[in-house]
N, C-alpha and C positions, 0 to 999 in steps of 0.2 A: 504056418498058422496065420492066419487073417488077424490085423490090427484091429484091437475090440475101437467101435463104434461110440463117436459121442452126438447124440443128437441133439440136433439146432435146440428144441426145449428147454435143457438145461438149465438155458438164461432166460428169466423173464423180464424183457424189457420194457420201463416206464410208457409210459402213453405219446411220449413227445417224440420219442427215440425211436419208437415202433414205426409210429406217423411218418420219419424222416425216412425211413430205411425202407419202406414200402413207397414214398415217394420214386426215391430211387432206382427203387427196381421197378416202378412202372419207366419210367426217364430211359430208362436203359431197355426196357421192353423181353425181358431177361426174366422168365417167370421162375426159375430156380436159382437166381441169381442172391437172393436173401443170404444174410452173415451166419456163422454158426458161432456165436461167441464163447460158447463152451470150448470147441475145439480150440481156437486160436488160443484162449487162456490156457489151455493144454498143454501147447508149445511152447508157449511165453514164460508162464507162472505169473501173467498180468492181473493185477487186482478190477474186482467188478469197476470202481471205480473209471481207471484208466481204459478200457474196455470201452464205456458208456461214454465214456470222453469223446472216444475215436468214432464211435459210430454215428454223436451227433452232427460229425462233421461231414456227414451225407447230405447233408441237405447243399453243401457247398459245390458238393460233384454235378448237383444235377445236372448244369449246361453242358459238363464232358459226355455225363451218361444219352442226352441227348444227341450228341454231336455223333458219338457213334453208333447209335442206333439208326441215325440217320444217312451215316454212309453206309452202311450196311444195306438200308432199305434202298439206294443211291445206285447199290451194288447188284441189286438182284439176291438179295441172302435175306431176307425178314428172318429165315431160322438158322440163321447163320450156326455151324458150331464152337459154342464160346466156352470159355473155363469154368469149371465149376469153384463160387467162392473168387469172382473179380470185386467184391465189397471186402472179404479177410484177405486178402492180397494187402491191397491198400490199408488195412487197419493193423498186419502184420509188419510192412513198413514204417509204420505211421509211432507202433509200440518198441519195435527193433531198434529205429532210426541206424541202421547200416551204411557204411560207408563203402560198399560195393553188392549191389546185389547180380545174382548172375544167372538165364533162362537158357534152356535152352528149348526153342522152339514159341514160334511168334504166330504165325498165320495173320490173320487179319492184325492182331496185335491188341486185343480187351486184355491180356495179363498185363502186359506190354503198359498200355496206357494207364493200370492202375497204380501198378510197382512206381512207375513216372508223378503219377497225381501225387503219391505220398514222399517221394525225392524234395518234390517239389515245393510241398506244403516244409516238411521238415529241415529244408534250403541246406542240403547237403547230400551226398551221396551221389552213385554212380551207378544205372542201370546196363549192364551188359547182354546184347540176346544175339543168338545164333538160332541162322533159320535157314535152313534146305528146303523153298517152296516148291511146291509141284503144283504148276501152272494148268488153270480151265483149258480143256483143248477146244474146246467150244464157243459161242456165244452165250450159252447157256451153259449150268453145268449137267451134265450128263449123270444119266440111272447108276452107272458104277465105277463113276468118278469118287475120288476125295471130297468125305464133305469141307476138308478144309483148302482143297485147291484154290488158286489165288486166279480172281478176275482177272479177263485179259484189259490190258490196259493199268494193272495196277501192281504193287509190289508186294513186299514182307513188312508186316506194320501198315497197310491202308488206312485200318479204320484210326490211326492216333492223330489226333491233333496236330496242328504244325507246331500250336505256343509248348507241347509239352515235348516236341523232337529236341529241342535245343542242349546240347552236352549226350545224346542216347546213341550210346555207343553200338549200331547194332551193325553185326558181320553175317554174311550171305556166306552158307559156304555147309560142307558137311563137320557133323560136329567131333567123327572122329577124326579131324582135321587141325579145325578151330578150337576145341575149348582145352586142350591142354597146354598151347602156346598161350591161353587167356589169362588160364589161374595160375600160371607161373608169372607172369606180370603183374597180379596182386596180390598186395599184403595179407590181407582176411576177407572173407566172404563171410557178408551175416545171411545173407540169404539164397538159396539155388534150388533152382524149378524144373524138373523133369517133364518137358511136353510135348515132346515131338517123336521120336521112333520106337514105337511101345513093344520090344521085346524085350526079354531076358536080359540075353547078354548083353545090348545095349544097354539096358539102365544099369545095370553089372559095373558096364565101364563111364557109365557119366560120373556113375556115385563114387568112384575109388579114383577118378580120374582130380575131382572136386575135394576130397576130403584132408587132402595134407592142408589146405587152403581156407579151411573152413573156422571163423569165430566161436571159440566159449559162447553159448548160446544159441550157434544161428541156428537157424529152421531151414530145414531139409524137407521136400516136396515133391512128390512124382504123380501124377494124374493117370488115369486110364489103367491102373494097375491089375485089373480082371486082366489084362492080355499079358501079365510081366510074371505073371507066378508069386513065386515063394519070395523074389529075388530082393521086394523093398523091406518086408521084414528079417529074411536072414542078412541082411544089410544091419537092420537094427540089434540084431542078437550079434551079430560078431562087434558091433558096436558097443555093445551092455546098455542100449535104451530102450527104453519103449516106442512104439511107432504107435498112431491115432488114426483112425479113421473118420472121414467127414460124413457124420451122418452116414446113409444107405449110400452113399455114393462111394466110387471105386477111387477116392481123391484121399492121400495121403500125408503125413507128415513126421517129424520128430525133431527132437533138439537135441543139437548136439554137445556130449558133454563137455566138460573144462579139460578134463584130464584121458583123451582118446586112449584106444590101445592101437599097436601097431596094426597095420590091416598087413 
């Protein structure tokens, strides 16, 4: 059964707030790029207050959202393909404040860069990403190439900043390799992102791979889920949670409880 839907509506945002976040998502050039603050309050159980806190502090991203709009344009990608919800990313961090967040899967690297902006702002925490890029074979990219194949000349994470690489722990590698050596090297995970090999069984084994690991609280995420099945909700039922969906879009999540059952 499909996670019932929360749409962006929800929340009706002040005039100043609205102004700021539509700033942004021109800055970033990212036309579905808008917050869904319903959803995030979803996962959180964050008060409107706090919520409108976080979102005015878009107006501070904007030199990052241009920064990498600009390497992307830099790059030959104007439509590049980007995460849906890189503003609830960062407002998710920003409301969490985690002390280990953990991706897997980066491509150009907009999740990447926002999970980092809100480290950053919140001057603690640790981003983690494993990324298995598959390289342009071209100068161009090609009719049925990866829309996320990585420019030649460039690597996993392009589009981030250098001031926000500083401490981002990020590993090259396959992630049935890398992220179980990962999360047994940390204490808690408040937050882990599903965004790179969208089948079943894969998400199957990031989500169970992650979960001994996982904080009272954190937020559990997996994107592209029309290609994964059943697997992110009965994920959430052998959990005993609810899972949300982001608006119409196949972009998911849930919070994990205090008190898990065994998997």
């Amino acid at each position: 059964m499909s996670p019932p839907a929360i749409a962006p509506g929800t929340y009706r945002l002040p005039a100043e707030v609205a102004r700021s976040v539509e700033r942004a998502r021109r800055a970033l050039g990212d036309r579905g790029a808008g917050p869904n603050p319903g959803w995030v309050a979803a996962l959180t159980g964050a008060s409107r207050k706090e919520i409108l806190r976080g979102l005015s502090e878009l107006e501070d991203l904007l030199p990052l959202e241009e920064e990498i709009r600009h390497r992307h344009l830099a790059a030959g990608r104007a439509n590049y393909a980007q995460i849906r919800g890189p503003f609830d990313l960062y407002l998710l961090t920003r409301l969490l404040k985690p002390a280990h967040i953990v991706e897997a899967g980066v491509s150009s690297g907009v999740s990447s860069a926002h999970f980092l902006a809100g480290l950053r702002r919140n001057r603690r925490g640790t981003l983690h990403s494993i990324d298995r890029p598959t390289p342009q074979r071209g100068s161009e990219l090609g009719t049925h190439e990866s829309p996320v194949a990585i420019p030649r000349g460039r690597s996993s994470g392009w589009a981030v900043p250098e001031e926000l690489r500083d401490g981002w722990d990020l590993r090259i590698g396959p992630s049935e390799r890398l992220l179980p050596t990962l999360v047994r090297g940390l204490p808690k995970v408040g937050i882990f992102l599903h965004d790179d090999l969208h089948t079943a069984p894969h998400l199957k084994f990031e989500l169970r791979t992650v979960a001994p690991r996982l904080a009272p609280g954190a937020v559990v995420l997996a994107d592209n889920t029309d290609w994964t099945g059943s697997a992110f909700p009965d994920f959430a039922h052998q959990v005993g949670v609810p899972s949300f969906r982001r608006g119409r879009t196949d972009f998911v999540g849930l919070a994990w409880p205090a008190q898990p059952p065994e998997l």
